[in-house]
KERO-949278 format. One record per residue (C-alpha): residue in three letters; x, y, z. Coordinates in steps of 0.2 Angstrom, whole numbers, plus 2048, in hexadecimal, padded with zeros to 3 digits. Layout:
AlaXYZ;...
//
This chain:
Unk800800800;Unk8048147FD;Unk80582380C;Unk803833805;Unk80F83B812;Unk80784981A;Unk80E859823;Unk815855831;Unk81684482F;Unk82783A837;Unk82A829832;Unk824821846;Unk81382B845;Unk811823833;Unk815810838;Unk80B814848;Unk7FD81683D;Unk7FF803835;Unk7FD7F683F;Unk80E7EB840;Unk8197F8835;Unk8277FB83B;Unk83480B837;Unk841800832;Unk8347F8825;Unk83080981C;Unk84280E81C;Unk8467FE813;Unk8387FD807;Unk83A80E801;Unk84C80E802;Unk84F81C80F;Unk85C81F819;Unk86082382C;Unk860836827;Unk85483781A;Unk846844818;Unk834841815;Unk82B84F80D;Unk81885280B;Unk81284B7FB;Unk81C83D7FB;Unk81682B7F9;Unk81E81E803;Unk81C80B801;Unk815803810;Unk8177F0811;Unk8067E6816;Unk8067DC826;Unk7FB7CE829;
//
């Protein structure tokens, strides 16, 4: 699935809002790295879980 991320947005409050999706998850899939910047408008991959 696709999050649209939002102003103010961080990477915890966006894995927060999936169940069983980690940080670590959303970094890798969308290959980011430890100091990478999200912006608004930008679509990130989020992994399904179950």
């Amino acid at each position: 699935m696709i999050h649209t991320v939002k102003s103010g947005d961080t990477l915890w409050d966006i894995a927060r809002a999936y169940d069983g999706v980690t940080v670590e998850q959303i970094k890798k899939l969308n290959s980011l790295g430890n100091t990478s910047r999200i912006k608004p408008g930008q679509k990130l991959r989020i992994a399904r879980v179950g």
